[in-house]
N, C-alpha and C positions, 0 to 999 in steps of 0.2 A: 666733528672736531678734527679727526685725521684728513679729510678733505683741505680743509683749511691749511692745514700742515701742510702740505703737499704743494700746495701754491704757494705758500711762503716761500718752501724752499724751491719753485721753480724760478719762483722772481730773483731770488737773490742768484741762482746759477747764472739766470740772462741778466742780470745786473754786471755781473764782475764780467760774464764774455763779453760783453757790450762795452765795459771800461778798457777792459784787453783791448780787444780792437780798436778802440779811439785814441789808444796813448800809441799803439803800435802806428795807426794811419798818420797821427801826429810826427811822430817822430820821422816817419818817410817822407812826410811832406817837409818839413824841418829839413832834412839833409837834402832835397833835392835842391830846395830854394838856395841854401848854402851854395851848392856845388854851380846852380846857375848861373849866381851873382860873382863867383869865382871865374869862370866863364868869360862874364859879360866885361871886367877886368882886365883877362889877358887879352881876349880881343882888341878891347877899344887901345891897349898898351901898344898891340902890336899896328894898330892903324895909325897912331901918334906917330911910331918908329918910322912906318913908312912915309906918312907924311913930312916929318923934319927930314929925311932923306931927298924926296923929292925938291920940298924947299932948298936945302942946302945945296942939288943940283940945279936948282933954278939961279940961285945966286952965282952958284961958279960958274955957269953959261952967262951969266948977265955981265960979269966984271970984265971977260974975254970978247 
């Protein structure tokens, strides 16, 4: 009987570290994804800027 016991409670020890850990890995991968996609926004923002820059110099050479 106390055998038994013992492995209940080892299962449920590695139950709850096992949860721990998956909501922790969760959560990092959660904030990486965020910060990525953050990222991939200012990027593509700043390549817009550059490109209507160059357009807008391609027009004032064109008109001249």
């Amino acid at each position: 009987m106390f055998y038994s016991f013992e492995l209940q409670m080892a299962g449920v020890i590695l139950l709850t570290a096992m949860t721990v850990c998956g909501i922790s890995l969760w959560i990092k991968r959660r904030k990486l994804e965020k910060e990525s996609v953050e990222q991939e926004s200012t990027e593509s923002i700043e390549q817009d800027v550059s490109e209507n820059q160059w357009f807008n110099l391609k027009i004032i050479f064109e008109r001249n």
